[in-house]
PDB file with SEQRES, HELIX, SHEET and CRYST1 records, atoms N, CA, C and O in Angstrom:
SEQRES   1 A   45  UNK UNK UNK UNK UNK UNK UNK UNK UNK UNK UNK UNK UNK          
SEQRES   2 A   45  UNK UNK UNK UNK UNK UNK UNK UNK UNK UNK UNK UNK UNK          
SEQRES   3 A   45  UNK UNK UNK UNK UNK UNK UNK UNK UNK UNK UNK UNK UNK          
SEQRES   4 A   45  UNK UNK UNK UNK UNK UNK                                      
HELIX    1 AA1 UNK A    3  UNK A    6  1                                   4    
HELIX    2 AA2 UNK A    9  UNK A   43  1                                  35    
CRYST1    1.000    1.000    1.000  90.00  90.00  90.00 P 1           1          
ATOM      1  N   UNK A   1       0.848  -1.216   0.000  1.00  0.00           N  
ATOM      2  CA  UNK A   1       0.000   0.000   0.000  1.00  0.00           C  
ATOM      3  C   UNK A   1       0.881   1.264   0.000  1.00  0.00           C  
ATOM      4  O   UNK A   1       0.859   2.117  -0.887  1.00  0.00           O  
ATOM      5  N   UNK A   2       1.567   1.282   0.969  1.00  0.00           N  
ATOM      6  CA  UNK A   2       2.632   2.524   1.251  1.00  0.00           C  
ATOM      7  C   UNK A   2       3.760   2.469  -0.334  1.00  0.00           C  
ATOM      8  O   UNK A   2       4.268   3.554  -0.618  1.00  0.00           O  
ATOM      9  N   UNK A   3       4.007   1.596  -1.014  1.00  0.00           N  
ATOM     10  CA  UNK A   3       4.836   1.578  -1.659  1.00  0.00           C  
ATOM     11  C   UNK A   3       4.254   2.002  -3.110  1.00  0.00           C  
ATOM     12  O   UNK A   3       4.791   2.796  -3.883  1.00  0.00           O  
ATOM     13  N   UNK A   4       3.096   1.334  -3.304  1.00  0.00           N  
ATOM     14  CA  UNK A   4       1.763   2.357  -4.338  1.00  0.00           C  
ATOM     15  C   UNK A   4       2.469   3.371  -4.099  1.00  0.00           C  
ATOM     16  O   UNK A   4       3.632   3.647  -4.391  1.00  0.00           O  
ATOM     17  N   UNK A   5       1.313   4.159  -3.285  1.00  0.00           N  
ATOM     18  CA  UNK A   5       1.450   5.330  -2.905  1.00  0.00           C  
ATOM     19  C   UNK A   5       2.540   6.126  -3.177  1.00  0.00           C  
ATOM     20  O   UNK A   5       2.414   7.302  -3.515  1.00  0.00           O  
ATOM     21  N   UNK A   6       3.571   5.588  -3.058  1.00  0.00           N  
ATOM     22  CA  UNK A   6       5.195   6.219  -3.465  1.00  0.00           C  
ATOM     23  C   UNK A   6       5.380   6.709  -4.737  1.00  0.00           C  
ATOM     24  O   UNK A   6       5.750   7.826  -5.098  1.00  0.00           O  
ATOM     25  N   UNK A   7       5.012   5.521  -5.505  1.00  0.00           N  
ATOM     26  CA  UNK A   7       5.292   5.666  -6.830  1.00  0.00           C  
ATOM     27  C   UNK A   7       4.388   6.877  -7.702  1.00  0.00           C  
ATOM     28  O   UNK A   7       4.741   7.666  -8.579  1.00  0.00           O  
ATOM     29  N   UNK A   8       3.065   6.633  -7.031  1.00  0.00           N  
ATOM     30  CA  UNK A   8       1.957   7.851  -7.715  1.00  0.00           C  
ATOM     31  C   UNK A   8       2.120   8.952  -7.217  1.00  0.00           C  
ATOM     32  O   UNK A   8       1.560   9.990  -7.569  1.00  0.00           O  
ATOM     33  N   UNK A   9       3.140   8.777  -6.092  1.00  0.00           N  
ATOM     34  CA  UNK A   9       3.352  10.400  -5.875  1.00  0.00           C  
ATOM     35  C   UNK A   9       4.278  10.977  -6.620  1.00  0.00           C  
ATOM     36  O   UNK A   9       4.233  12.098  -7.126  1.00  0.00           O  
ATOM     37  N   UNK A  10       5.458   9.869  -6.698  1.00  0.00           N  
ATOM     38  CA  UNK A  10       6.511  10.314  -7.378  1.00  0.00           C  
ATOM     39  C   UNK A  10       6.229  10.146  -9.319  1.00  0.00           C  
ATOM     40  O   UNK A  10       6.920  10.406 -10.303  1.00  0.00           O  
ATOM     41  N   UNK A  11       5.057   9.666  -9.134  1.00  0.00           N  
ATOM     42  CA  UNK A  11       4.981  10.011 -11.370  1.00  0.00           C  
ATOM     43  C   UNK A  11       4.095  11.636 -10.847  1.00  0.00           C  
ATOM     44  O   UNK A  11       4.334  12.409 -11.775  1.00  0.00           O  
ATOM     45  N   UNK A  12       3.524  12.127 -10.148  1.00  0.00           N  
ATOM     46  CA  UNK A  12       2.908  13.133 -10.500  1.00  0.00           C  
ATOM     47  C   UNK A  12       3.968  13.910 -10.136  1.00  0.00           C  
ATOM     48  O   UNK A  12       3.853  14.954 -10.777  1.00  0.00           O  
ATOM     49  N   UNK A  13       4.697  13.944  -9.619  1.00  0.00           N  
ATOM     50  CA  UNK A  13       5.939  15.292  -8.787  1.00  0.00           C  
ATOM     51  C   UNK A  13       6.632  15.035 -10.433  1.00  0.00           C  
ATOM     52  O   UNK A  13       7.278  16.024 -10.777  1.00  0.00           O  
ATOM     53  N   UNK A  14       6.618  14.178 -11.237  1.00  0.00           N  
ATOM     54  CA  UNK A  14       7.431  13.729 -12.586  1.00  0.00           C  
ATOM     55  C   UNK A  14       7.001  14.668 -13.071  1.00  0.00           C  
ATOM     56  O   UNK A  14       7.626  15.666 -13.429  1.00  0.00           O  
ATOM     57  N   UNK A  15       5.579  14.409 -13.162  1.00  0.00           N  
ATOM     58  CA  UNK A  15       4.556  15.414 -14.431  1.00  0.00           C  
ATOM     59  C   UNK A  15       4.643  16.944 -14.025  1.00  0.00           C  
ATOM     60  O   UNK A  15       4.607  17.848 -14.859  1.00  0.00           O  
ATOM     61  N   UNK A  16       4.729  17.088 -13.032  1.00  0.00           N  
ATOM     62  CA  UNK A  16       4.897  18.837 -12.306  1.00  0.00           C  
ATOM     63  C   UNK A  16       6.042  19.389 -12.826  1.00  0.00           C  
ATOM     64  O   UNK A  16       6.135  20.571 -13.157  1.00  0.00           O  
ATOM     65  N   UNK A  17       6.945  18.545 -12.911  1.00  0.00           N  
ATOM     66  CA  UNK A  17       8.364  19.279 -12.804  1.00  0.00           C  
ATOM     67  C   UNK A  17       8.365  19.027 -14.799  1.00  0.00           C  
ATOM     68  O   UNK A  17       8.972  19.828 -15.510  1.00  0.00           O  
ATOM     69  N   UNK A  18       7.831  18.188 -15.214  1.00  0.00           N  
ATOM     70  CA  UNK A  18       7.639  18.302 -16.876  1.00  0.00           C  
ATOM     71  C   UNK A  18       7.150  19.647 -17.298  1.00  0.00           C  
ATOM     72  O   UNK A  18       7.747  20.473 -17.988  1.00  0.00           O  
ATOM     73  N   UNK A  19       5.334  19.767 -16.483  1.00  0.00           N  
ATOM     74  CA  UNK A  19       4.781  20.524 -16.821  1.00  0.00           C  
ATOM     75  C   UNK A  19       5.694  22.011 -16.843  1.00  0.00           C  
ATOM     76  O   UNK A  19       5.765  22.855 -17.737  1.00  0.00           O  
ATOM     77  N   UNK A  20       6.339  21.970 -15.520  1.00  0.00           N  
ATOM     78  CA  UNK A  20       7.106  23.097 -14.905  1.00  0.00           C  
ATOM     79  C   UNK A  20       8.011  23.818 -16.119  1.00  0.00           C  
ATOM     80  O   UNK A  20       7.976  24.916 -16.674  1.00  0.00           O  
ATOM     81  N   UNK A  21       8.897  22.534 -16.246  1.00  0.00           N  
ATOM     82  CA  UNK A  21       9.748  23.263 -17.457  1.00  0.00           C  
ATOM     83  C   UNK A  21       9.211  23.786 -18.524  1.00  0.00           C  
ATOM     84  O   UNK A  21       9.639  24.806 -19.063  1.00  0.00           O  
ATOM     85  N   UNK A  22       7.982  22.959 -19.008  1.00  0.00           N  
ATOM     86  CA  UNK A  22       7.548  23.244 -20.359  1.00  0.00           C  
ATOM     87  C   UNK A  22       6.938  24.191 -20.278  1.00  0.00           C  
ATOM     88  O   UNK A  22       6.367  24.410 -21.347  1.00  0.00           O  
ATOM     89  N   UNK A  23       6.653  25.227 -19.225  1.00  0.00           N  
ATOM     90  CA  UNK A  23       5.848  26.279 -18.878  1.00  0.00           C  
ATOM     91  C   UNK A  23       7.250  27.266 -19.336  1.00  0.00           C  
ATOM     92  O   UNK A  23       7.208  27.827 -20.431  1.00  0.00           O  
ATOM     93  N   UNK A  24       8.516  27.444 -18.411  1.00  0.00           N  
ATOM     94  CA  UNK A  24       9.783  28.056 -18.283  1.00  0.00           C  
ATOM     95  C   UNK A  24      10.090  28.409 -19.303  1.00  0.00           C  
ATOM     96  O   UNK A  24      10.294  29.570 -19.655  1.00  0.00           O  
ATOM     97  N   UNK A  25      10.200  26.994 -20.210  1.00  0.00           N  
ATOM     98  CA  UNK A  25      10.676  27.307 -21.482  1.00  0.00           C  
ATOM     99  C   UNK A  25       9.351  27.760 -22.583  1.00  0.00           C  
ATOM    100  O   UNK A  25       9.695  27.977 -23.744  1.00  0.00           O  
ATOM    101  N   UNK A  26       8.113  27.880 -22.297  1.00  0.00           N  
ATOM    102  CA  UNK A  26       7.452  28.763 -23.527  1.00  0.00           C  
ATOM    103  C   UNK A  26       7.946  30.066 -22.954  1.00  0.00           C  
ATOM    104  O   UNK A  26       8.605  30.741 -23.745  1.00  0.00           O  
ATOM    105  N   UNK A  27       7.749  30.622 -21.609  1.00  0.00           N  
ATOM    106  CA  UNK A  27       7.884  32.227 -21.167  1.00  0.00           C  
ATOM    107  C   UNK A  27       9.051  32.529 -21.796  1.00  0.00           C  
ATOM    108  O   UNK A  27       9.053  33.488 -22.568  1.00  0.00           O  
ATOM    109  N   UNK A  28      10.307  31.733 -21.571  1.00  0.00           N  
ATOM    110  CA  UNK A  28      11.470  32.178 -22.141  1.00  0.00           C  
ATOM    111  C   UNK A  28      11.425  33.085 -23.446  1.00  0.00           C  
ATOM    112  O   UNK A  28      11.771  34.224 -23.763  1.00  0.00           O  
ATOM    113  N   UNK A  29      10.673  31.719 -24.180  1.00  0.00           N  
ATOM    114  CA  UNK A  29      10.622  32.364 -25.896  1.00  0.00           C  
ATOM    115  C   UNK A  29       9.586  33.511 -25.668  1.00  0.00           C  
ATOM    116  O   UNK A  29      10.147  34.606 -25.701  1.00  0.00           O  
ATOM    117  N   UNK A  30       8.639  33.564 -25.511  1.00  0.00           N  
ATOM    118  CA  UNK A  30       7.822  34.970 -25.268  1.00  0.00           C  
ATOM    119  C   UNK A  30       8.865  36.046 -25.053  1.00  0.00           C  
ATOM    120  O   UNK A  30       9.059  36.908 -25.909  1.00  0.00           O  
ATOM    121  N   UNK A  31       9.602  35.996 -23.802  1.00  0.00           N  
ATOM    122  CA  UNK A  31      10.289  36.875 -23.673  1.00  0.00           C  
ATOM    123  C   UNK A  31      11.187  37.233 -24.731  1.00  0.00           C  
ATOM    124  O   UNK A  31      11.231  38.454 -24.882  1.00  0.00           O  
ATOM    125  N   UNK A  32      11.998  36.512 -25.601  1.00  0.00           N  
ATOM    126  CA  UNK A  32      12.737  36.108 -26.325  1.00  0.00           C  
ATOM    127  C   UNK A  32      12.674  36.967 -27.438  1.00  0.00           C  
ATOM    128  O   UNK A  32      13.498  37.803 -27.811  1.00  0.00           O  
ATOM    129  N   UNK A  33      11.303  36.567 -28.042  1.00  0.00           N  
ATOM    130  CA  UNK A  33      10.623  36.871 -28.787  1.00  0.00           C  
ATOM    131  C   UNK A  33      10.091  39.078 -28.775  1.00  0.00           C  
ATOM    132  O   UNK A  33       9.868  39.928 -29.637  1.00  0.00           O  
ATOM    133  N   UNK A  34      10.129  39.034 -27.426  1.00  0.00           N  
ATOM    134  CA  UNK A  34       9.194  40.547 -27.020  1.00  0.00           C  
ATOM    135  C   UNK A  34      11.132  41.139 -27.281  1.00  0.00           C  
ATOM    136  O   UNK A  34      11.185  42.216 -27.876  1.00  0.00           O  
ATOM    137  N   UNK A  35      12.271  40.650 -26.971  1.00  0.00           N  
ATOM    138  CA  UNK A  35      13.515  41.400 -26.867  1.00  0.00           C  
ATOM    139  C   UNK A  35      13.898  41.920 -28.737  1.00  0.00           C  
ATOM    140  O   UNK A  35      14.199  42.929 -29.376  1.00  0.00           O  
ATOM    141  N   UNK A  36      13.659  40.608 -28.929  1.00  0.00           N  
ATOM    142  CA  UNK A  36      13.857  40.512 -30.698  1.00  0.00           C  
ATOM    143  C   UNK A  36      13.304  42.015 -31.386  1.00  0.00           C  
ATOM    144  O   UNK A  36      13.857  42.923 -32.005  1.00  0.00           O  
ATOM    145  N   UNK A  37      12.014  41.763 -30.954  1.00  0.00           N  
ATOM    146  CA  UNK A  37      10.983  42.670 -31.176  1.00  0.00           C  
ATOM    147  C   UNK A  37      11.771  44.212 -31.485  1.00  0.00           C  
ATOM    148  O   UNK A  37      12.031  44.836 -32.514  1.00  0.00           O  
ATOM    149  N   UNK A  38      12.046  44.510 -29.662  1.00  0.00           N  
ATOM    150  CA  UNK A  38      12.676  45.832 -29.718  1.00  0.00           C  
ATOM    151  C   UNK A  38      13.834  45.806 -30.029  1.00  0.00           C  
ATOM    152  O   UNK A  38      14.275  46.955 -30.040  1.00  0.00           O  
ATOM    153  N   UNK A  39      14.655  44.988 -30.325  1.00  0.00           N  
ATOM    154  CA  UNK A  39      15.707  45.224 -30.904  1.00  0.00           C  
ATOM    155  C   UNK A  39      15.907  45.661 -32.461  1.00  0.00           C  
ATOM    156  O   UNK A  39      16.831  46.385 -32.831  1.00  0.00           O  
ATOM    157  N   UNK A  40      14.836  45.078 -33.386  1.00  0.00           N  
ATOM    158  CA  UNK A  40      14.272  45.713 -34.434  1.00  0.00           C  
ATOM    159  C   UNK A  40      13.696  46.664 -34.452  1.00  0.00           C  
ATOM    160  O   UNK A  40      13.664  47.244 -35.538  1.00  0.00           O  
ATOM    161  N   UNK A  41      13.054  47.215 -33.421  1.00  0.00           N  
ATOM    162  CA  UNK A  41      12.868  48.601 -33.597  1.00  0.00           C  
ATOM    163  C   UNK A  41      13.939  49.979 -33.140  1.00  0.00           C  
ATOM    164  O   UNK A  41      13.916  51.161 -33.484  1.00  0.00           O  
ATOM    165  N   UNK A  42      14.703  49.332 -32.364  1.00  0.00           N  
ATOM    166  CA  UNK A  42      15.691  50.284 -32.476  1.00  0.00           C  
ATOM    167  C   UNK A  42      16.629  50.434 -33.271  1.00  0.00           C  
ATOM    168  O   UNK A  42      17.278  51.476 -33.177  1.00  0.00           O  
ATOM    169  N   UNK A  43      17.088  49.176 -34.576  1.00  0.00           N  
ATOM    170  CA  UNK A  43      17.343  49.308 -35.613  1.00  0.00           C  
ATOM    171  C   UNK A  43      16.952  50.425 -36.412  1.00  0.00           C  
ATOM    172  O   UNK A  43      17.616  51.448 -36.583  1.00  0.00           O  
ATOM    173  N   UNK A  44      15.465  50.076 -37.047  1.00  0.00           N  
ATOM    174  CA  UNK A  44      15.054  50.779 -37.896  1.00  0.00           C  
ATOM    175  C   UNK A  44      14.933  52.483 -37.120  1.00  0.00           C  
ATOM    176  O   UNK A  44      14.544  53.404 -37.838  1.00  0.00           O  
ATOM    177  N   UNK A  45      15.227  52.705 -35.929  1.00  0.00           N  
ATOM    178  CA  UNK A  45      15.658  53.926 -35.691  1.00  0.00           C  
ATOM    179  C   UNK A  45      16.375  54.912 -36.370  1.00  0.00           C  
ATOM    180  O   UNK A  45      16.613  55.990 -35.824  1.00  0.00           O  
TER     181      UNK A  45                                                      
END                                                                             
């Protein structure tokens, strides 16, 4: 019972820390993406 329990805790703490990154890394590119942005506009300055 206790040893269940272990394992389903430890695949969902899996999926958190998946979800986690895959969250990190879209903001990154957003951000990424918003720097790009102004960096082309201070080009065409």
């Amino acid at each position: 019972m206790m040893k269940n329990e272990l394992s389903i805790n430890g695949a969902t703490k899996k999926k958190i820390v998946k979800n986690f990154s895959f969250d990190v890394k879209f903001e990154s590119r957003k951000i990424n993406s918003k720097l790009k942005r102004k960096m082309k506009m201070r080009q065409t300055d």
